[in-house]
DSSP file (Angstrom, degrees, kcal/mol; ACC not computed):
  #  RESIDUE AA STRUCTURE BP1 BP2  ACC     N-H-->O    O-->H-N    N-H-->O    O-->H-N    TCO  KAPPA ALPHA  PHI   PSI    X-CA   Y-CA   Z-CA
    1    1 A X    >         0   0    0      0, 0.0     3,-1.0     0, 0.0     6,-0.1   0.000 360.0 360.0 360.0 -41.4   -8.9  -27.8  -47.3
    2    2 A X  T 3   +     0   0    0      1,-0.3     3,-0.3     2,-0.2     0, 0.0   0.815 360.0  42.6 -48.5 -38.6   -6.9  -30.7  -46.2
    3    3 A X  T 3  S+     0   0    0      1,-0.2    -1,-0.3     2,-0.1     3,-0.0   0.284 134.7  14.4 -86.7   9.5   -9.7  -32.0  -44.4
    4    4 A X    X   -     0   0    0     -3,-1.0     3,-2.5     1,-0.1    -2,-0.2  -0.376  64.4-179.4-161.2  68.1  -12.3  -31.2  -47.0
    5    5 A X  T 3  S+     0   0    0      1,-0.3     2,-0.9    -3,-0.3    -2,-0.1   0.762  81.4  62.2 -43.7 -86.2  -10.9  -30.4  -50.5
    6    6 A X  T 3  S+     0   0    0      2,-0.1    -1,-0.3    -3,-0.0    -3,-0.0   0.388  77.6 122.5 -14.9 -39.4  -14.1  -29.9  -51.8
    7    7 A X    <   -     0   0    0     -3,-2.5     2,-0.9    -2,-0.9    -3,-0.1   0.204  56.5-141.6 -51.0 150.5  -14.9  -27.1  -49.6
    8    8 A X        +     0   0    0      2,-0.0     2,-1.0    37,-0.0    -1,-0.1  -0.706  25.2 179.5-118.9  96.8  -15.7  -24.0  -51.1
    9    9 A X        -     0   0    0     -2,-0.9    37,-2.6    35,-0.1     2,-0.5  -0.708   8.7-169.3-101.4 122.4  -14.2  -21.0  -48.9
   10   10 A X  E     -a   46   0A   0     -2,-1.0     2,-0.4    35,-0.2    37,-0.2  -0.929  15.7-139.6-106.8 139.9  -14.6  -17.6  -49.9
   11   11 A X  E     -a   47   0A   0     35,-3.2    37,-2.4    -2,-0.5     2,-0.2  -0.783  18.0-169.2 -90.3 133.4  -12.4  -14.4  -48.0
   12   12 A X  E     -a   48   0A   0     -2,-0.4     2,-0.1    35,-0.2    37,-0.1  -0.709  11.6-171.7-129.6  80.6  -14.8  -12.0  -47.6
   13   13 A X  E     +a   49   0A   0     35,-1.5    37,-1.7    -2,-0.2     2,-0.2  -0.459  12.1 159.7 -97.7 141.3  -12.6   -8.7  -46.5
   14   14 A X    >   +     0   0    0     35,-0.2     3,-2.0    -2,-0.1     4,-0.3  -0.915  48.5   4.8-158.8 159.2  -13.5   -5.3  -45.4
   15   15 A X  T 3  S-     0   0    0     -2,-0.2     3,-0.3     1,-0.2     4,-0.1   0.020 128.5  -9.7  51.6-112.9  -12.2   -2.1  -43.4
   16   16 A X  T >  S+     0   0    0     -2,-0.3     3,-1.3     1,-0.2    -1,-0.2   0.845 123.7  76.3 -96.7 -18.2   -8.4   -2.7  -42.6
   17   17 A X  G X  S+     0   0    0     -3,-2.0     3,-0.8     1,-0.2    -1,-0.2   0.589  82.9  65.2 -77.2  -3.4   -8.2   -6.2  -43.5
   18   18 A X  G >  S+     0   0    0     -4,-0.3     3,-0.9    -3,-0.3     4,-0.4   0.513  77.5  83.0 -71.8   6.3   -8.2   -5.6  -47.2
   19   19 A X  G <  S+     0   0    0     -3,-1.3    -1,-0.2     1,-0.3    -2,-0.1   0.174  81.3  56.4-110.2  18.0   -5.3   -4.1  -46.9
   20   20 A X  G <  S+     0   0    0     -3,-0.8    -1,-0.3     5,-0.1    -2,-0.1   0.588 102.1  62.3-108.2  -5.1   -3.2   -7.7  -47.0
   21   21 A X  S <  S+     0   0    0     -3,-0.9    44,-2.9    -4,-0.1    -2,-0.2   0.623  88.7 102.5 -99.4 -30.4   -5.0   -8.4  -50.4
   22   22 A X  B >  S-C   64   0B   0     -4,-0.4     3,-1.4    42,-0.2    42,-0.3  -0.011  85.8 -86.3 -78.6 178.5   -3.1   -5.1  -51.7
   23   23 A X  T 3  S+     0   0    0     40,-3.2    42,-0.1     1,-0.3    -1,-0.1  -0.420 113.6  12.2 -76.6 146.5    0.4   -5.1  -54.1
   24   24 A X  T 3  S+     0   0    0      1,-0.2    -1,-0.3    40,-0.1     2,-0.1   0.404  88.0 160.4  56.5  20.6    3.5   -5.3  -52.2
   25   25 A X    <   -     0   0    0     -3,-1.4     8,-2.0    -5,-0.1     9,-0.5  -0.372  17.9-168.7 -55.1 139.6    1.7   -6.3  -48.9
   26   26 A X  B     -D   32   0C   0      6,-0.3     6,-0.2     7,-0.1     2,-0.2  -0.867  16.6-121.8-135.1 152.1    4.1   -8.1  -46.3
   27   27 A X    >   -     0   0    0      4,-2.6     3,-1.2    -2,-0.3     4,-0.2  -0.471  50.0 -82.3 -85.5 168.1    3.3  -10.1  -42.8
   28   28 A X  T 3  S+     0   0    0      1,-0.3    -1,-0.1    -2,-0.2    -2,-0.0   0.582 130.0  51.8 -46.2 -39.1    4.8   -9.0  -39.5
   29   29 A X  T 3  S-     0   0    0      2,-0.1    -1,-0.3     0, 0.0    -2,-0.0  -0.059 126.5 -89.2-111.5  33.9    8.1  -10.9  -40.4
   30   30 A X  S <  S+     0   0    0     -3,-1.2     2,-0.6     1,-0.2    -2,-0.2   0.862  79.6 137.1  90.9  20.4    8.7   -9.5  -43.7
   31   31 A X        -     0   0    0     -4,-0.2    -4,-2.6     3,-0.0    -1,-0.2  -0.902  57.4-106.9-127.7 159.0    6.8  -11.9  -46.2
   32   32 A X  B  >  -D   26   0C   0     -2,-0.6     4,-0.6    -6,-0.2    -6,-0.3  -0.341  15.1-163.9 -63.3 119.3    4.5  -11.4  -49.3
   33   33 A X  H >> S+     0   0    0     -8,-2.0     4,-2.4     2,-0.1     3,-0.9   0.902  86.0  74.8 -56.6 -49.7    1.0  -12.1  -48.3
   34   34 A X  H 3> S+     0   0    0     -9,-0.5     4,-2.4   -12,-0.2     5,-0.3   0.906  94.3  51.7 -35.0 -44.9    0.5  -12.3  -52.4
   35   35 A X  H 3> S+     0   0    0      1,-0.2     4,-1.5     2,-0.2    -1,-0.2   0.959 112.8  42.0 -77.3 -20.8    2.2  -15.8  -52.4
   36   36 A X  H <X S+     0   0    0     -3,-0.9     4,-4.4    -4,-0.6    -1,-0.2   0.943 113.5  52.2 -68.7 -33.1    0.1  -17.3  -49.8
   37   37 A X  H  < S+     0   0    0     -4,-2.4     4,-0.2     2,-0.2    -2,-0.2   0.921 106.9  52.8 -31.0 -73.6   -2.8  -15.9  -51.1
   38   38 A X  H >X S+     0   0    0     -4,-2.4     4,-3.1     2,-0.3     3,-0.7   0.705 106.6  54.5 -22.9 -56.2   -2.0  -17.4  -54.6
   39   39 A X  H 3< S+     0   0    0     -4,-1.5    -1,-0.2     1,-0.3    -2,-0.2   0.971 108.1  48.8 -70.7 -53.3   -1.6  -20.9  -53.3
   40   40 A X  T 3<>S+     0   0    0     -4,-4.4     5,-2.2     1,-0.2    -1,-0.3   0.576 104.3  55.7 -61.4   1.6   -4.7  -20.9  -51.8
   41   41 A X  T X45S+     0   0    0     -3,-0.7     3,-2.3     2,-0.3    -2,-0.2   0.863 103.4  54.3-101.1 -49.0   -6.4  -19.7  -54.6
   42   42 A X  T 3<5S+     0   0    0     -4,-3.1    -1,-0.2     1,-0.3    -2,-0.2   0.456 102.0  62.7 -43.5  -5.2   -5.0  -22.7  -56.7
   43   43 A X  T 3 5S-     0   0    0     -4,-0.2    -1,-0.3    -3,-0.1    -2,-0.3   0.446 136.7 -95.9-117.0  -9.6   -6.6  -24.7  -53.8
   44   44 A X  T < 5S+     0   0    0     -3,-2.3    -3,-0.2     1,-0.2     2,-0.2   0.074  75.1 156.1-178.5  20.5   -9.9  -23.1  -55.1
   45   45 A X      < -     0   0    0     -5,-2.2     2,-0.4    -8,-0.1    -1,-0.2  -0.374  25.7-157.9 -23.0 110.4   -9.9  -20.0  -52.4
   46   46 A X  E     -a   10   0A   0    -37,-2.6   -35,-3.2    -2,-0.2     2,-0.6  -0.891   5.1-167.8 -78.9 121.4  -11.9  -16.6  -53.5
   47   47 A X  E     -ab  11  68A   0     20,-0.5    22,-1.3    -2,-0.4     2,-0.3  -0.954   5.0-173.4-124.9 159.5  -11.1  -13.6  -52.0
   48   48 A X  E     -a   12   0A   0    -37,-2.4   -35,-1.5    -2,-0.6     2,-0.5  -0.759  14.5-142.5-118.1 146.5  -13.5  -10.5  -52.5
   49   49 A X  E     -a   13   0A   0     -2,-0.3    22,-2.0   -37,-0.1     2,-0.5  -0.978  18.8-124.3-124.0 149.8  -12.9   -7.0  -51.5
   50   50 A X  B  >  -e   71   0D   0    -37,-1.7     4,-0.7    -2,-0.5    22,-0.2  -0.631  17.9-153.9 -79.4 128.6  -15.7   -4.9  -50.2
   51   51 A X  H  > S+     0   0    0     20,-0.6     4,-3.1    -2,-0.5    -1,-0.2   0.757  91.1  68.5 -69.5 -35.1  -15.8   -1.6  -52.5
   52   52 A X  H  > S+     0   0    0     20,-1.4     4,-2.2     2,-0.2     5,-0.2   0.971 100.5  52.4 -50.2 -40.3  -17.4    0.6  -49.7
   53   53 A X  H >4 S+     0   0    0      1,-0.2     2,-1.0     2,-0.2     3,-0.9   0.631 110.5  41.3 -61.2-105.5  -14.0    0.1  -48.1
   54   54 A X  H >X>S+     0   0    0     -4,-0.7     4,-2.0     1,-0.3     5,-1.1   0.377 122.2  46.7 -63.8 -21.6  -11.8    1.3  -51.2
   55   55 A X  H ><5S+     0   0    0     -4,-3.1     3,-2.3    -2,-1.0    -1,-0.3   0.965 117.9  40.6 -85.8 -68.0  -14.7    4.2  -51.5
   56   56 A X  T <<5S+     0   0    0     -4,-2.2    -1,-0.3    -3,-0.9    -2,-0.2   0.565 122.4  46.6 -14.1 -34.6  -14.5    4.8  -47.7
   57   57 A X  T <45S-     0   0    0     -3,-0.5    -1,-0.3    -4,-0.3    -2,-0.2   0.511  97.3-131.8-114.8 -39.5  -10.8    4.5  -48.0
   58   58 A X  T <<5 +     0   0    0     -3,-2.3    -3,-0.2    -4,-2.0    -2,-0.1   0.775  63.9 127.8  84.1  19.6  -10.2    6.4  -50.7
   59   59 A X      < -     0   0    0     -5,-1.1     2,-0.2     2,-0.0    -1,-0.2  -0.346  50.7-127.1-105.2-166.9   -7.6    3.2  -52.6
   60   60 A X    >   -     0   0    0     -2,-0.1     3,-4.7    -3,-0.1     4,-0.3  -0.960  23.0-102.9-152.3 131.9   -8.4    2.0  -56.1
   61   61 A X  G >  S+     0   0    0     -2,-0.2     3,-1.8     1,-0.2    -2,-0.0   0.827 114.7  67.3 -39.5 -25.9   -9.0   -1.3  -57.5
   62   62 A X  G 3  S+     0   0    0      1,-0.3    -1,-0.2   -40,-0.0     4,-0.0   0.623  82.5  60.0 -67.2 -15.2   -5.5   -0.9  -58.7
   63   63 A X  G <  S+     0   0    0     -3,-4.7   -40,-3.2   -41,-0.1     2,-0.3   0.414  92.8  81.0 -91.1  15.4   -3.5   -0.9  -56.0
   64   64 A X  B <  S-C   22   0B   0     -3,-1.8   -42,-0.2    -4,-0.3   -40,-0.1  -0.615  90.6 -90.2-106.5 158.3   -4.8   -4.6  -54.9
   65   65 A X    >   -     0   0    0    -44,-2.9     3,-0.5    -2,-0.3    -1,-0.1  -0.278  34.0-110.4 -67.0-171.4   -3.2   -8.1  -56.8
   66   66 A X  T 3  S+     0   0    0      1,-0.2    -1,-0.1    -4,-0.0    -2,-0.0   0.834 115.9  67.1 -77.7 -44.1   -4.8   -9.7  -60.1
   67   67 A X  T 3  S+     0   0    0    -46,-0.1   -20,-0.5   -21,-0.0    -1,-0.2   0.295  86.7  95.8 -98.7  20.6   -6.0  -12.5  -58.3
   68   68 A X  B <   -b   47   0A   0     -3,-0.5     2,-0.3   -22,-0.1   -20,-0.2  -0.272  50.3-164.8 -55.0 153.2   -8.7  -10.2  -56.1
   69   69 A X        -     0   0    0    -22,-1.3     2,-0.2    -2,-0.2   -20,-0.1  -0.866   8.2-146.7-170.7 140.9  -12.2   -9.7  -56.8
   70   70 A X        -     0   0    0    -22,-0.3     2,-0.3    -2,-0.3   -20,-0.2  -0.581   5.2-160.5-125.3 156.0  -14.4   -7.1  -55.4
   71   71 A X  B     -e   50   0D   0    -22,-2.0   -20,-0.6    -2,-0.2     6,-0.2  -0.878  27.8-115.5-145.0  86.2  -17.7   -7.1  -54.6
   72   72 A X  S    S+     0   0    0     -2,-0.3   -20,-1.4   -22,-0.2     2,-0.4   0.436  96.8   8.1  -3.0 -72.4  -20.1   -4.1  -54.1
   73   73 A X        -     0   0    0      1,-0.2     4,-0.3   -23,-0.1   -24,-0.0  -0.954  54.7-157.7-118.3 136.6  -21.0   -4.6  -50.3
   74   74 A X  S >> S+     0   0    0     -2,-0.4     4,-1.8     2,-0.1     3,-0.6   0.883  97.2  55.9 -59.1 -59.4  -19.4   -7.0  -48.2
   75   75 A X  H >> S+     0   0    0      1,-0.3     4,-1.8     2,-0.2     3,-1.0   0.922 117.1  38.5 -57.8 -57.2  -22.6   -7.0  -45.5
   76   76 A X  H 3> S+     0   0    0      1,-0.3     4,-0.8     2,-0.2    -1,-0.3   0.793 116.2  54.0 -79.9 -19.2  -25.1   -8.0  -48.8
   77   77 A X  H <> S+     0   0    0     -3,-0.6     4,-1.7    -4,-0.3    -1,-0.3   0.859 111.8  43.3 -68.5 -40.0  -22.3  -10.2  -50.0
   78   78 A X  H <X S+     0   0    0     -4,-1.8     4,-3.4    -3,-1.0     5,-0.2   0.833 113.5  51.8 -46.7 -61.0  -22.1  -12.0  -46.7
   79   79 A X  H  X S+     0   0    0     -4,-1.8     4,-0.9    -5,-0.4    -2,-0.2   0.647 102.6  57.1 -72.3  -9.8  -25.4  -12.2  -46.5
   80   80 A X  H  X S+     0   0    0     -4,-0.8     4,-2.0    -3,-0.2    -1,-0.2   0.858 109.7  43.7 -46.1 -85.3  -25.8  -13.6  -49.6
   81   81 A X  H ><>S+     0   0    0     -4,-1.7     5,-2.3     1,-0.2     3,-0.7   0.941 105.2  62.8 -36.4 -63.0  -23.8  -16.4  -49.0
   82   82 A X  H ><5S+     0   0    0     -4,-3.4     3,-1.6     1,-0.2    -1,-0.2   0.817 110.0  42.4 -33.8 -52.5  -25.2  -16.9  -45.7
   83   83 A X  H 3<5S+     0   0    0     -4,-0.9    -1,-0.2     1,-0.3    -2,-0.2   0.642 104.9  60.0 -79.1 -18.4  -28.6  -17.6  -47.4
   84   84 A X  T <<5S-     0   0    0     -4,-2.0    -1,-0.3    -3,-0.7    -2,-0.2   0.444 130.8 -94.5 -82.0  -6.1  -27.4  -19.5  -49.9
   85   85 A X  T < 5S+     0   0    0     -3,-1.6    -3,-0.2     1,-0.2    -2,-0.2   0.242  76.6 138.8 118.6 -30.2  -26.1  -21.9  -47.1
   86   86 A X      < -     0   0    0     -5,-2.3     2,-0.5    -6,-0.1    -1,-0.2   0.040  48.6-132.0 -61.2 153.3  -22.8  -20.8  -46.6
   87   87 A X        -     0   0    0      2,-0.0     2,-0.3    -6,-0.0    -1,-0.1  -0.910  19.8-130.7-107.1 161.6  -21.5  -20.7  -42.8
   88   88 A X        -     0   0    0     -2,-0.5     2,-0.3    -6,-0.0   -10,-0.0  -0.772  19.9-172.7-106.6 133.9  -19.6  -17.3  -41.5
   89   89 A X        -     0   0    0     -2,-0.3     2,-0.4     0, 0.0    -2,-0.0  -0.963   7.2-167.4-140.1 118.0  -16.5  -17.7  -39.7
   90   90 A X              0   0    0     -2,-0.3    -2,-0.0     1,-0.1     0, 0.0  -0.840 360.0 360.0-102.6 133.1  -15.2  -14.5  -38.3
   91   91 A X              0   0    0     -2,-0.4    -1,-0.1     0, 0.0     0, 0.0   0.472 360.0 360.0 -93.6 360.0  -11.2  -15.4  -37.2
């Protein structure tokens, strides 16, 4: 985003990685994922959670922050994107 404000990045989360998107989630040294999250989202960051995970998983939209948004499938959601142009960047 510094090097392309414009840029449209969506987090497209699934399996065990939704699980930094959720309420009281903390990093390795003790800090809220929520506030980085937050800031990027004000930098015009999406992030989507795949619902097969919470079904799979057995959570509830509820236990995730506000500033989430869920998505049916992640794979047709990806793929979506993909066709629409988007590029996939797996970290």
């Amino acid at each position: 985003l510094d090097v392309d404000p414009l840029a449209k990045i969506t987090v497209l989360t699934h399996s065990n990685v939704v699980d930094f998107l959720m309420i009281d989630a903390k990093d390795p040294k003790g800090a809220p994922y929520e506030m980085a999250v937050k800031t990027l989202i004000q930098r015009g960051v999406t992030f989507e959670v795949c619902e097969i995970t919470l079904r799979n998983r057995k959570l509830q939209r509820e236990q995730f922050i506000s500033e989430a948004s869920f998505t049916p499938s992640g794979v047709v959601r990806l793929a979506n994107l993909q066709h629409a142009g988007a590029a996939y960047i797996k970290p």
